[in-house]
N, CA and C atoms of all chains as a GROMACS GRO file, in nm:
protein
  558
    1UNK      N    1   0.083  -0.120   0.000
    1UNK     CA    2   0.000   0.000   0.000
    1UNK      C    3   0.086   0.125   0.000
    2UNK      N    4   0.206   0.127   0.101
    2UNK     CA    5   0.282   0.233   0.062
    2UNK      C    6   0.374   0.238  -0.050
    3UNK      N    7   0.381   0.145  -0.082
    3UNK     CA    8   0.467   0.180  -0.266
    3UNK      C    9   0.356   0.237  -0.291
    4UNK      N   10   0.239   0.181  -0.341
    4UNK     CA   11   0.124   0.235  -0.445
    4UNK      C   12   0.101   0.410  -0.413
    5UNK      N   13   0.114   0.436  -0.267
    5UNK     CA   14   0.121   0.560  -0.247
    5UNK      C   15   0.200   0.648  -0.311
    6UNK      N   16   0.323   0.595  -0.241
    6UNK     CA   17   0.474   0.662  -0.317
    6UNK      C   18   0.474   0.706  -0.464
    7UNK      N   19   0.454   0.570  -0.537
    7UNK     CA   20   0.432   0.571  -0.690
    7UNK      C   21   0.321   0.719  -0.701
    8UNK      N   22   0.218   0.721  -0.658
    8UNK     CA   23   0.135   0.818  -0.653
    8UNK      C   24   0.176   0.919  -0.625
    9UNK      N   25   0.247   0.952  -0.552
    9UNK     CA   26   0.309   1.056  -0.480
    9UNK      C   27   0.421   1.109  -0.594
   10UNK      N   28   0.492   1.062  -0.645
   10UNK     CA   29   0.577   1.059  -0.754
   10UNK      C   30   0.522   1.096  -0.867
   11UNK      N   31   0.445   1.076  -0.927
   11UNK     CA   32   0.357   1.105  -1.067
   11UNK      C   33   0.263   1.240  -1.039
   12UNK      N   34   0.229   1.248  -0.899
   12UNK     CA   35   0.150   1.397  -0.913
   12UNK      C   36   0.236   1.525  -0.882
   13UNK      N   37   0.359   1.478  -0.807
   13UNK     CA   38   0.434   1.624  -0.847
   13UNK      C   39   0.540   1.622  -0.929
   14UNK      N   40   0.557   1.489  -1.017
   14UNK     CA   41   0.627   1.520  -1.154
   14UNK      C   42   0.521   1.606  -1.230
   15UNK      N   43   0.440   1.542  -1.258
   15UNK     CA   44   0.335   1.664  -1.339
   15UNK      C   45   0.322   1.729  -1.307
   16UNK      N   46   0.311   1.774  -1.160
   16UNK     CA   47   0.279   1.926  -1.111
   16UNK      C   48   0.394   2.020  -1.176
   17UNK      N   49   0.488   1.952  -1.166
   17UNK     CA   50   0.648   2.051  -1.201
   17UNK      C   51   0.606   2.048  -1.372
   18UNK      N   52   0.564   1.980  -1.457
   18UNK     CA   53   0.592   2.010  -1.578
   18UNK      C   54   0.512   2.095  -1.625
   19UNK      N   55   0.403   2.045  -1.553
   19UNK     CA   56   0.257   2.206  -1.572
   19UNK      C   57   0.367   2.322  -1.518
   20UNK      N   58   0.465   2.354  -1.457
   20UNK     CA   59   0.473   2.490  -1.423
   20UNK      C   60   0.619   2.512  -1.506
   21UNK      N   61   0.655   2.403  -1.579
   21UNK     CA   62   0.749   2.432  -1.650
   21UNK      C   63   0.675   2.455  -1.806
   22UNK      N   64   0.582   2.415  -1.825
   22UNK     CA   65   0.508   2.460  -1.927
   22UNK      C   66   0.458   2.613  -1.924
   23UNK      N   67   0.350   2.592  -1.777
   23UNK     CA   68   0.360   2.734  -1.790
   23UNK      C   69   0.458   2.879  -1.833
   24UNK      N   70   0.598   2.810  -1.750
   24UNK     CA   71   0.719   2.934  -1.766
   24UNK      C   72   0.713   2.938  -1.911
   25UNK      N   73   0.731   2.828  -2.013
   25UNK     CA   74   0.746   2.804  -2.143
   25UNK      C   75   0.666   2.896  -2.226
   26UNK      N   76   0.558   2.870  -2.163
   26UNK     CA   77   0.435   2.938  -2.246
   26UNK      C   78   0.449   3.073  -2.200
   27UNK      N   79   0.488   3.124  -2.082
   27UNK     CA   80   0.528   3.265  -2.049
   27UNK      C   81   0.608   3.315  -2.118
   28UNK      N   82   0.736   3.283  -2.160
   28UNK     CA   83   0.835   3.323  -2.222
   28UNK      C   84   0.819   3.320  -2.309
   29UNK      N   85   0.722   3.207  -2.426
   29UNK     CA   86   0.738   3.224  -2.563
   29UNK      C   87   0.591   3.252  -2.642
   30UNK      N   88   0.519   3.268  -2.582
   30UNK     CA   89   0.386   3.307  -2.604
   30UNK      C   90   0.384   3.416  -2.676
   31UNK      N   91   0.343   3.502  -2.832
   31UNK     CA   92   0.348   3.594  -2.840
   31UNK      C   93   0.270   3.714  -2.789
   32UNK      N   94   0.156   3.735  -2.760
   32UNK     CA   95   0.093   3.856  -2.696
   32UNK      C   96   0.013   3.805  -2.588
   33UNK      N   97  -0.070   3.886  -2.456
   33UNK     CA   98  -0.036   3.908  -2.332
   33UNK      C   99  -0.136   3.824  -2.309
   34UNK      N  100  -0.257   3.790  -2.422
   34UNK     CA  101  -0.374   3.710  -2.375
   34UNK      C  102  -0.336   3.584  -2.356
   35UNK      N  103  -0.309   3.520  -2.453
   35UNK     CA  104  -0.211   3.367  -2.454
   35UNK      C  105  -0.120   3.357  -2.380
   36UNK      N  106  -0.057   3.453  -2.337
   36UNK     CA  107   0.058   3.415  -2.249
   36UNK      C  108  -0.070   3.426  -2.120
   37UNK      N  109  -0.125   3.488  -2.075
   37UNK     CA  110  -0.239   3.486  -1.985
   37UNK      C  111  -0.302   3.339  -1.981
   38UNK      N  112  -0.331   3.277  -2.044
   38UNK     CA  113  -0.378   3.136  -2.090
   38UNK      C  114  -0.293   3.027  -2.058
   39UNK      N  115  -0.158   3.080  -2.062
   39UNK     CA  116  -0.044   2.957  -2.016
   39UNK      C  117  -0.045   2.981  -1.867
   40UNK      N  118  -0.060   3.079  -1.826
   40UNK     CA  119  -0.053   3.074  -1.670
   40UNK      C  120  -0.159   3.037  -1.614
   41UNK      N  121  -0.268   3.064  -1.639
   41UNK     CA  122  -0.389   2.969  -1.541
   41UNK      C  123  -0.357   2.840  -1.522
   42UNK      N  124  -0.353   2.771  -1.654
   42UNK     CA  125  -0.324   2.633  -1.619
   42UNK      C  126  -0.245   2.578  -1.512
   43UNK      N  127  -0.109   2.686  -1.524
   43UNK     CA  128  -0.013   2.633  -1.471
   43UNK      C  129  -0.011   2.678  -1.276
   44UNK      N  130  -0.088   2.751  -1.307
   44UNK     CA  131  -0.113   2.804  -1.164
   44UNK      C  132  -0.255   2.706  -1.103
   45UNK      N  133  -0.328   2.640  -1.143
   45UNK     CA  134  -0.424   2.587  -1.118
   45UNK      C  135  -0.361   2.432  -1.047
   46UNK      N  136  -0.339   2.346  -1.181
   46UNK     CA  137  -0.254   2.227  -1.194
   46UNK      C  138  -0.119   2.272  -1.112
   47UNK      N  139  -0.056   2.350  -1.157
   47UNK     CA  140   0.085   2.304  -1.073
   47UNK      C  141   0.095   2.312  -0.928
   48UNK      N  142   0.008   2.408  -0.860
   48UNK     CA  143  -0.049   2.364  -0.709
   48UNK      C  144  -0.157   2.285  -0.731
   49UNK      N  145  -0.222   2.195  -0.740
   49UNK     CA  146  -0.332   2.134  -0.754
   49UNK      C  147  -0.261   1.990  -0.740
   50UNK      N  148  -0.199   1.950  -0.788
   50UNK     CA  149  -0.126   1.813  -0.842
   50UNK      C  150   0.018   1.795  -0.711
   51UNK      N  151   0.085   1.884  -0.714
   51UNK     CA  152   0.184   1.828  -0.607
   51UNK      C  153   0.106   1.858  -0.466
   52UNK      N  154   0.016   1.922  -0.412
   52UNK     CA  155  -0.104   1.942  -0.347
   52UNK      C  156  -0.128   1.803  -0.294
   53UNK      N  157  -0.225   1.753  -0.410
   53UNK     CA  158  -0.263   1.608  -0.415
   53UNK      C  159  -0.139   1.499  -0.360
   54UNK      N  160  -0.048   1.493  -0.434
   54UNK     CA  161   0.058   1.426  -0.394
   54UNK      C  162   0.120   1.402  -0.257
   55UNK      N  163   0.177   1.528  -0.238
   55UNK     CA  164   0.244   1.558  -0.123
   55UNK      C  165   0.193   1.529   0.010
   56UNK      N  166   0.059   1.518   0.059
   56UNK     CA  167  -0.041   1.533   0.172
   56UNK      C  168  -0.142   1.461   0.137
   57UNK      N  169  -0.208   1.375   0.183
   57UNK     CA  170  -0.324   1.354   0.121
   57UNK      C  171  -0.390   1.414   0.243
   58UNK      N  172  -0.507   1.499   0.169
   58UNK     CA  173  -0.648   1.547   0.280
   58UNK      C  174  -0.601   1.595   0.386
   59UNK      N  175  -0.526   1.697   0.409
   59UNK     CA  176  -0.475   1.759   0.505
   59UNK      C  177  -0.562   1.881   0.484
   60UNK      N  178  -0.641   1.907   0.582
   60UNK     CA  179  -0.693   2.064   0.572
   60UNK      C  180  -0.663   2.153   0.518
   61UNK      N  181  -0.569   2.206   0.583
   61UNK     CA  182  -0.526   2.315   0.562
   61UNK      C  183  -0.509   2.362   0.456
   62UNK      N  184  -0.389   2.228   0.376
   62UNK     CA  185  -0.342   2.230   0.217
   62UNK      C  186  -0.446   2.237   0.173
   63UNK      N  187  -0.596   2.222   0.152
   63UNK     CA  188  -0.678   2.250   0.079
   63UNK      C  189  -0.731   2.370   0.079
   64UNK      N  190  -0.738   2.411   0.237
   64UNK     CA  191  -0.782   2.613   0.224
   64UNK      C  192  -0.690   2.673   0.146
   65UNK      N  193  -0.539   2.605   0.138
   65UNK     CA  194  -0.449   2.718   0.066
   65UNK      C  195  -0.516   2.657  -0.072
   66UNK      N  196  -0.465   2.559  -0.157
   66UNK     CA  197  -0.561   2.552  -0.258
   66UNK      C  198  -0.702   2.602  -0.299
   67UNK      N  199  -0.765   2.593  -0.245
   67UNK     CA  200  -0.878   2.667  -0.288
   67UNK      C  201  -0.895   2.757  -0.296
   68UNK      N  202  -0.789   2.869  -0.175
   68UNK     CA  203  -0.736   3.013  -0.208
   68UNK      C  204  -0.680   3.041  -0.336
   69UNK      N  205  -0.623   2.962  -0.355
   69UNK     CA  206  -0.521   3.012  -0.497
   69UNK      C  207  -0.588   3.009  -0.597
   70UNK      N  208  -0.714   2.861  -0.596
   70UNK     CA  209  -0.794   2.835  -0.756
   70UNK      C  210  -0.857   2.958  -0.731
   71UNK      N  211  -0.934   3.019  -0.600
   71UNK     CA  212  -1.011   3.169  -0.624
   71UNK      C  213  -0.948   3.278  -0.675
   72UNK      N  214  -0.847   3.294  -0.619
   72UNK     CA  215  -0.747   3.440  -0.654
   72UNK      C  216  -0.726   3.440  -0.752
   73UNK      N  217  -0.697   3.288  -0.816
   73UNK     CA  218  -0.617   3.268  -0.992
   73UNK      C  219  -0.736   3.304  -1.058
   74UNK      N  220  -0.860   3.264  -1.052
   74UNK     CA  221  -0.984   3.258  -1.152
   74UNK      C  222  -1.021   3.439  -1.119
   75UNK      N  223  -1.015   3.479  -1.067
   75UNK     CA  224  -1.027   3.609  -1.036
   75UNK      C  225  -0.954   3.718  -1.102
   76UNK      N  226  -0.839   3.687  -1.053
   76UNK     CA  227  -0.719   3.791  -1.100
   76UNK      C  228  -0.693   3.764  -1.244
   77UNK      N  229  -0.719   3.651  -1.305
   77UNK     CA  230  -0.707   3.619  -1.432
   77UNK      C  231  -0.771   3.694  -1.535
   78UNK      N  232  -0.902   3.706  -1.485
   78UNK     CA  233  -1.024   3.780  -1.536
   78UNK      C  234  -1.025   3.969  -1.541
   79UNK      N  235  -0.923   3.999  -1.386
   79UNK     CA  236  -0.917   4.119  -1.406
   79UNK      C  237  -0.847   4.146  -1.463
   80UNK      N  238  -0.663   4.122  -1.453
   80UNK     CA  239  -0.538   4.102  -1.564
   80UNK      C  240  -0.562   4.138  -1.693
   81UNK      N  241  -0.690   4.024  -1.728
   81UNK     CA  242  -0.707   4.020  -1.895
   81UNK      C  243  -0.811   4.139  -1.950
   82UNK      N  244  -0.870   4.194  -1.840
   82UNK     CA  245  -0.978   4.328  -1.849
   82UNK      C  246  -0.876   4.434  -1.874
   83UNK      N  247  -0.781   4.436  -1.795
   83UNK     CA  248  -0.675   4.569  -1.817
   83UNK      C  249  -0.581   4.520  -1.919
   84UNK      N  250  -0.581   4.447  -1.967
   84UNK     CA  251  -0.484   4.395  -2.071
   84UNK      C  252  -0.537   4.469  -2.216
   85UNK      N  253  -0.704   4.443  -2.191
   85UNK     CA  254  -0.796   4.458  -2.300
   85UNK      C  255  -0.821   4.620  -2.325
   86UNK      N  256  -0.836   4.684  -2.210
   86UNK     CA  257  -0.862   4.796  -2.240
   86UNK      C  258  -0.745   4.903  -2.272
   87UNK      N  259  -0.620   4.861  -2.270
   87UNK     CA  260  -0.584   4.925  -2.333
   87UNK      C  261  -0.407   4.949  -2.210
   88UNK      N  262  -0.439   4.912  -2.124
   88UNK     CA  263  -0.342   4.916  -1.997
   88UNK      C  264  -0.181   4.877  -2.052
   89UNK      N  265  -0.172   4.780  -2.133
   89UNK     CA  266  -0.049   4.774  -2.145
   89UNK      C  267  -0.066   4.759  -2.286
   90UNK      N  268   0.034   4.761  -2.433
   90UNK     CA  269   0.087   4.767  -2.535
   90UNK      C  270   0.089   4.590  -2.522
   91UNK      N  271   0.025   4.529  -2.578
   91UNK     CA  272   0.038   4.386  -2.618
   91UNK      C  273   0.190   4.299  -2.598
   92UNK      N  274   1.211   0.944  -0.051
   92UNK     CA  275   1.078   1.004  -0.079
   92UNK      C  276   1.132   1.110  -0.072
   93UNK      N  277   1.178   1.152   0.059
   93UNK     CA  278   1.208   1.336   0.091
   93UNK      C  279   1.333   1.385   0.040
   94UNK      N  280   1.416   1.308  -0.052
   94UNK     CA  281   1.510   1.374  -0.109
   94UNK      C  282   1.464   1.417  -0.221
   95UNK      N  283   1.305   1.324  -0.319
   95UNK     CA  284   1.240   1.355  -0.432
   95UNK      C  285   1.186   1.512  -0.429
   96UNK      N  286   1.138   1.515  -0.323
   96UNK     CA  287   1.036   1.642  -0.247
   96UNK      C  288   1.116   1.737  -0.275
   97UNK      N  289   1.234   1.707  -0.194
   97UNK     CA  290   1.354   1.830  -0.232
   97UNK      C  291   1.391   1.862  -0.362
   98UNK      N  292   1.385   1.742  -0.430
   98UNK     CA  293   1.497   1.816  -0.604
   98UNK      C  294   1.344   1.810  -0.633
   99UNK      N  295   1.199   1.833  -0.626
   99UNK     CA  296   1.101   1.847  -0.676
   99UNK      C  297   1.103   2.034  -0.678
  100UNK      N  298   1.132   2.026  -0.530
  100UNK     CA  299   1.070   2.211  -0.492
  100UNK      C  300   1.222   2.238  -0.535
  101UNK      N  301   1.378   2.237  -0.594
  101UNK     CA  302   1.471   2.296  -0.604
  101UNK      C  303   1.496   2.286  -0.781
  102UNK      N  304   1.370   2.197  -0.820
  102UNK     CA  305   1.321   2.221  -0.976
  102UNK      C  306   1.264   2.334  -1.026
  103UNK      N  307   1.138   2.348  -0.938
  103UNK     CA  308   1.055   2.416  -0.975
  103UNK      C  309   1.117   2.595  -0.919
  104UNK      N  310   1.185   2.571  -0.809
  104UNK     CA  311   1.290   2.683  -0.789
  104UNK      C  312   1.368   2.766  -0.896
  105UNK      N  313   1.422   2.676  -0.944
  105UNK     CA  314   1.506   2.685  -1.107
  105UNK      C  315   1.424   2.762  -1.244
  106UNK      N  316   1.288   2.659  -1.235
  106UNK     CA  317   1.176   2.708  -1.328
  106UNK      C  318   1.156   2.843  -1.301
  107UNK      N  319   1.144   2.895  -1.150
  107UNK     CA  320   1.063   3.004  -1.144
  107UNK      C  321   1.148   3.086  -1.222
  108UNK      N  322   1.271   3.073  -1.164
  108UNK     CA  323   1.359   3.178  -1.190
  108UNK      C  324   1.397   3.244  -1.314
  109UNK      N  325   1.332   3.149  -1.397
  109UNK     CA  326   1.356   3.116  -1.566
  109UNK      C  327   1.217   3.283  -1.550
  110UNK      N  328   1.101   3.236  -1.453
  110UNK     CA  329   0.970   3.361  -1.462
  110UNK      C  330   1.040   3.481  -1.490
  111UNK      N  331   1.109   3.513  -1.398
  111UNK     CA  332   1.195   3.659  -1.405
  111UNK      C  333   1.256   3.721  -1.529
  112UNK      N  334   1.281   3.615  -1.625
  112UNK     CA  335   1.284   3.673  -1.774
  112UNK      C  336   1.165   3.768  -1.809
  113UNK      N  337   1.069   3.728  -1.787
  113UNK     CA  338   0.962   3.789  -1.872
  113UNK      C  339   0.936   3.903  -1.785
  114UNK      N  340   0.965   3.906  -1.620
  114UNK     CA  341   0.955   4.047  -1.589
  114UNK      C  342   1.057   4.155  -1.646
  115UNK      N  343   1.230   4.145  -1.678
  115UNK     CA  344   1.242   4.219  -1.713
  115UNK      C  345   1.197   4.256  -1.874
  116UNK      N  346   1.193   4.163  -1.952
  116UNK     CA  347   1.172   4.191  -2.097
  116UNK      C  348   0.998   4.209  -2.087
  117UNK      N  349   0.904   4.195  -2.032
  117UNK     CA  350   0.792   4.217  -2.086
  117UNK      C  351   0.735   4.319  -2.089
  118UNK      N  352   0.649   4.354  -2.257
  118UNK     CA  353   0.666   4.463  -2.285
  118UNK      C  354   0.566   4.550  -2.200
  119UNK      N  355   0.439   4.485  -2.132
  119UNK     CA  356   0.323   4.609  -2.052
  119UNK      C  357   0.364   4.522  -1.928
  120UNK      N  358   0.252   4.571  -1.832
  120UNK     CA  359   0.255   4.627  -1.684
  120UNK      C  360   0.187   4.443  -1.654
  121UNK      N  361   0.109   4.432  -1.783
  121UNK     CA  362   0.041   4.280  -1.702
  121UNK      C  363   0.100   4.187  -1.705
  122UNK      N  364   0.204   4.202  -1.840
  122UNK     CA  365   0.284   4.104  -1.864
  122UNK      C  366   0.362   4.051  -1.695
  123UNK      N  367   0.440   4.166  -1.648
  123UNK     CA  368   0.536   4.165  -1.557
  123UNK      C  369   0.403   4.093  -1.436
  124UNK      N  370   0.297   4.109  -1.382
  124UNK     CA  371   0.239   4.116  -1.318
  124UNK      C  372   0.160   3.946  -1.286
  125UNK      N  373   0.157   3.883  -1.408
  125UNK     CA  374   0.141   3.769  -1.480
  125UNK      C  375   0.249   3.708  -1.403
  126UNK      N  376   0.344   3.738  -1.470
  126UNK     CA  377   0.483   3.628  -1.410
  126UNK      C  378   0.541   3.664  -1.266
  127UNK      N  379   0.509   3.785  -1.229
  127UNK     CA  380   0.478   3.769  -1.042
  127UNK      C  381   0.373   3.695  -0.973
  128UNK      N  382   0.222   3.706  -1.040
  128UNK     CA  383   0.151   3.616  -1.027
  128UNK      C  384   0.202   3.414  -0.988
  129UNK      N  385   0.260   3.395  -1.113
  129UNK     CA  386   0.287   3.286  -1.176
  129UNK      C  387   0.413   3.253  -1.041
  130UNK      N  388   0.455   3.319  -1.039
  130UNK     CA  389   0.624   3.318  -0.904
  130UNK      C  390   0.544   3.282  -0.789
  131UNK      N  391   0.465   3.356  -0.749
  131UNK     CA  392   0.362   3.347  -0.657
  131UNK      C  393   0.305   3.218  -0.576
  132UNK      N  394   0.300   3.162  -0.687
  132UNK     CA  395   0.190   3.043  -0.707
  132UNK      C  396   0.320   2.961  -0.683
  133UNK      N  397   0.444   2.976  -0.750
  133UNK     CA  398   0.501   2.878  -0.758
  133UNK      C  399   0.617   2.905  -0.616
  134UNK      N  400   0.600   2.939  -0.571
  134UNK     CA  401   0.674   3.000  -0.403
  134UNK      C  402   0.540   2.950  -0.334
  135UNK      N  403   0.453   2.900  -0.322
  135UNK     CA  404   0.371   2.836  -0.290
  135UNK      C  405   0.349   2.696  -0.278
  136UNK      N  406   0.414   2.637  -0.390
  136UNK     CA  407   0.419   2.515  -0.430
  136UNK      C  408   0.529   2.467  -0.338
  137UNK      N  409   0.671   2.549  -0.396
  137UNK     CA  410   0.796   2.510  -0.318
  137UNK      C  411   0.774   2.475  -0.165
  138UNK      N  412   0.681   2.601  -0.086
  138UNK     CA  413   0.676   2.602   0.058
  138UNK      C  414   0.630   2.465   0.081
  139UNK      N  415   0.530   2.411   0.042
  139UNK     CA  416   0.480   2.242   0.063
  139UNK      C  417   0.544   2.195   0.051
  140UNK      N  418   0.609   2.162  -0.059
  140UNK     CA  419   0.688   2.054  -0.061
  140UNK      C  420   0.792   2.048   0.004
  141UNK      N  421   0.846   2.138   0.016
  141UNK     CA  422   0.989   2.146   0.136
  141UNK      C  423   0.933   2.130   0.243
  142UNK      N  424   0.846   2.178   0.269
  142UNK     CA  425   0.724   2.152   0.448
  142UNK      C  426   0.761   2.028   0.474
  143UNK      N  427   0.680   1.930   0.353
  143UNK     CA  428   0.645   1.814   0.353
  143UNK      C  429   0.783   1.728   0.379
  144UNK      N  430   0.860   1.742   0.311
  144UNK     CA  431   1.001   1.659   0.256
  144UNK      C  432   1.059   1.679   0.402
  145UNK      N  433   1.048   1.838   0.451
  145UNK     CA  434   1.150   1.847   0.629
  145UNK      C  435   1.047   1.830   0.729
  146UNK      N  436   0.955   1.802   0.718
  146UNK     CA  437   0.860   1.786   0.812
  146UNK      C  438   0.818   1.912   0.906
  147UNK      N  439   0.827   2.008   0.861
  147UNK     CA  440   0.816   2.112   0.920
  147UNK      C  441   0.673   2.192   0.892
  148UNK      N  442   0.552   2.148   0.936
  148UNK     CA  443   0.436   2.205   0.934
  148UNK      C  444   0.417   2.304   0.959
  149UNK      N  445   0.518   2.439   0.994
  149UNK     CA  446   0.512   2.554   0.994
  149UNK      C  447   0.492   2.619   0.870
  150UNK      N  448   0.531   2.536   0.750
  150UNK     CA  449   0.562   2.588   0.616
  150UNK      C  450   0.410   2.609   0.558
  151UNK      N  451   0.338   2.529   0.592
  151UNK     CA  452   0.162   2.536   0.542
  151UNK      C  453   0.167   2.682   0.595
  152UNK      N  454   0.153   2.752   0.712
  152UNK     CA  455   0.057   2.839   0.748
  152UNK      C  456   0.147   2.963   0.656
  153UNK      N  457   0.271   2.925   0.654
  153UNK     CA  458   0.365   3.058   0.539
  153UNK      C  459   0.307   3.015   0.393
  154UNK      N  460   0.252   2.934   0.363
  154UNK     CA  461   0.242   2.898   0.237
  154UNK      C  462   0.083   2.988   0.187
  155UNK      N  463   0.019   2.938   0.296
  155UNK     CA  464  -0.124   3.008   0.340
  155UNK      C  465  -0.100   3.149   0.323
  156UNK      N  466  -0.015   3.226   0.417
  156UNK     CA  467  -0.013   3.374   0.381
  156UNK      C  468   0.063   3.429   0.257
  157UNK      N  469   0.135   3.320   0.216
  157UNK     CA  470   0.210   3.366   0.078
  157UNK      C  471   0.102   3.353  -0.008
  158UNK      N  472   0.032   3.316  -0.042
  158UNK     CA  473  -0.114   3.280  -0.118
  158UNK      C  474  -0.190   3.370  -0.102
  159UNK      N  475  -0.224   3.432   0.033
  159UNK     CA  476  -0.301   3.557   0.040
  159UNK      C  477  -0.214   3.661  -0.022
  160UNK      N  478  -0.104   3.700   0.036
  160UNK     CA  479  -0.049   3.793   0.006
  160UNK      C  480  -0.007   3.845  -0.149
  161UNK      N  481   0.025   3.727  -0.239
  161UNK     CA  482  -0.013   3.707  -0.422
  161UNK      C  483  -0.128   3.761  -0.411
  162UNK      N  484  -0.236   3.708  -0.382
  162UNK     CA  485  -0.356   3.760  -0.447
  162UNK      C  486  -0.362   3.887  -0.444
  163UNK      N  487  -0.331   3.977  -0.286
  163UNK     CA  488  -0.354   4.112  -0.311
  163UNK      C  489  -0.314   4.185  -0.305
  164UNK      N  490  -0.124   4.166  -0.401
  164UNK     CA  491  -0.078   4.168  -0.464
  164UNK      C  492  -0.122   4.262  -0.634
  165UNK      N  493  -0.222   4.136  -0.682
  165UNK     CA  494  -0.320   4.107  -0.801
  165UNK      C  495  -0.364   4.205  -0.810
  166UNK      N  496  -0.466   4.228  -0.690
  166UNK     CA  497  -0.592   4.295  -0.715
  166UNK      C  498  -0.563   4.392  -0.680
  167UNK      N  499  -0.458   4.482  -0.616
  167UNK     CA  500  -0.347   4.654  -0.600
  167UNK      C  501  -0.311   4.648  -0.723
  168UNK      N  502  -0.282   4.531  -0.830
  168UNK     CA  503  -0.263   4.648  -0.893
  168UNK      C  504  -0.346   4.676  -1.015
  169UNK      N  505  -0.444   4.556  -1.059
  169UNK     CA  506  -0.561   4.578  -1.099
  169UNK      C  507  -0.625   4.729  -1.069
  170UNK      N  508  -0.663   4.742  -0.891
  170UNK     CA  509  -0.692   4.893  -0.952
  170UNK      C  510  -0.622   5.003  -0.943
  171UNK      N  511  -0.530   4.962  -0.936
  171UNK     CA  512  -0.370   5.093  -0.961
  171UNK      C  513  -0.369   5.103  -1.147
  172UNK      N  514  -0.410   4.972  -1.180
  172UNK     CA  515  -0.403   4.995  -1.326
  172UNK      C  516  -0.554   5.054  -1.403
  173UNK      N  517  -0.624   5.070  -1.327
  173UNK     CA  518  -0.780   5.113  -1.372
  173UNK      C  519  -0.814   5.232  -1.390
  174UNK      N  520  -0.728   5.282  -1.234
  174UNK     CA  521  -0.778   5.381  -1.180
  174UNK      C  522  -0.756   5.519  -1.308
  175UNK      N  523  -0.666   5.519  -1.371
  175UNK     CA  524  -0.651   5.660  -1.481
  175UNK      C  525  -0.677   5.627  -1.564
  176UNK      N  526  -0.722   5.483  -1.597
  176UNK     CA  527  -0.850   5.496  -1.741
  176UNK      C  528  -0.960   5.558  -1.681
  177UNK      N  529  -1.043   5.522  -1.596
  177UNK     CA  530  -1.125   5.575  -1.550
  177UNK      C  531  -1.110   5.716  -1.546
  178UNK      N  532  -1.040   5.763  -1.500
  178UNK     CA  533  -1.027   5.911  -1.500
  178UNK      C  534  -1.010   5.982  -1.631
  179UNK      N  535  -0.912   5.930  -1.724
  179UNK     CA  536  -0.927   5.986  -1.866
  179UNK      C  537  -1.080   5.969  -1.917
  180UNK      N  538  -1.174   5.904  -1.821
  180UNK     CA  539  -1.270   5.868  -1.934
  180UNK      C  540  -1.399   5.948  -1.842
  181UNK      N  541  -1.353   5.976  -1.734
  181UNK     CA  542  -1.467   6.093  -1.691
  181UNK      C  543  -1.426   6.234  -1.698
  182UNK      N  544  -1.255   6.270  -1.761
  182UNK     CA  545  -1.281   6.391  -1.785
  182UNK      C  546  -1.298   6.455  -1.889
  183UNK      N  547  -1.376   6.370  -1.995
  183UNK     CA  548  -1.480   6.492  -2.130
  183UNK      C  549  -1.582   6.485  -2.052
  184UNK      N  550  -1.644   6.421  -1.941
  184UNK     CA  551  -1.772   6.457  -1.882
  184UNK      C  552  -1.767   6.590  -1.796
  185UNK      N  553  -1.629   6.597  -1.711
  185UNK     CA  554  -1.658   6.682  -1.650
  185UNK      C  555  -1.623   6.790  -1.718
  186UNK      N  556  -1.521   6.822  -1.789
  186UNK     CA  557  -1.488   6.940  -1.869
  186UNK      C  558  -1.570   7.000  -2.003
   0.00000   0.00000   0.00000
């Protein structure tokens, strides 16, 4: 049972790390601010979401901070891309 | 296990740092703001897993306020960035 964990434990924050190495990817090479906006949700969602999972299972707390972050991210994402749109920054 | 934990959060350490490109080269205010965001999140991540890997459950409740503290972060400057459109756009009303 604890290998099967481990193994588990192993696969959700390898992916967690590649979601946020994707994300950087998609940050850096993304050409304008919406798409590059688009690479970071994911990676901010999934890449705490997944080593989250992994690391702890069902520990409280780790889930208030998670669920903090999916709010703030879905939020701030929305405002980001409002000032992006109206004109706030040069693409 | 907890040496994985470690070169997990001293990966994603590496990654972030790669973020800081795009603050200095990016060309508007959201760009830079995006990849503080994105740092954010991922100084978040690190704190767990190093928590987890040293056993040090102090790291959740820093991880907790590093999470608050990103967000409003976000949303200062959301309306730091609003605030003089708005104003360019109420003064043909008032003038």
């Amino acid at each position: 049972m604890s290998v099967f964990l481990d193994i588990f434990t192993v696969a959700a924050v390898s992916a967690g790390a590649f979601f946020f190495l994707a994300g950087i990817v998609g940050l850096l090479r993304f050409p304008d601010t919406l798409s590059r906006l688009h690479a970071l949700t994911k990676a901010d969602n999934l890449g705490l979401g997944l080593p989250r999972a992994g690391g702890l299972l069902a520990a409280l707390k780790l889930v208030v901070v998670w669920l903090l972050v999916l709010l703030a991210s879905a939020m701030v994402s929305q405002m980001v891309a409002r000032v992006a749109r109206r004109g706030g920054s040069p693409s | 296990m907890n040496d994985f934990l470690l070169g997990a959060a001293g990966f994603l350490l590496i990654t972030l740092a790669l973020g800081l490109v795009r603050i200095v080269r990016g060309p508007g205010d959201a760009d830079r703001m995006m990849s503080a965001q994105l740092i954010g999140t991922g100084g978040v991540t690190v704190l767990l897993l190093a928590g987890a890997a040293e056993r040090v459950p102090a790291a959740v409740d820093v991880a907790l306020s590093l999470a608050l503290l990103a967000a409003f972060a976000s949303v200062a400057f959301v309306k730091s960035a609003t605030r003089p459109i708005s104003d360019t756009e109420k003064e043909p009303g008032g003038a």
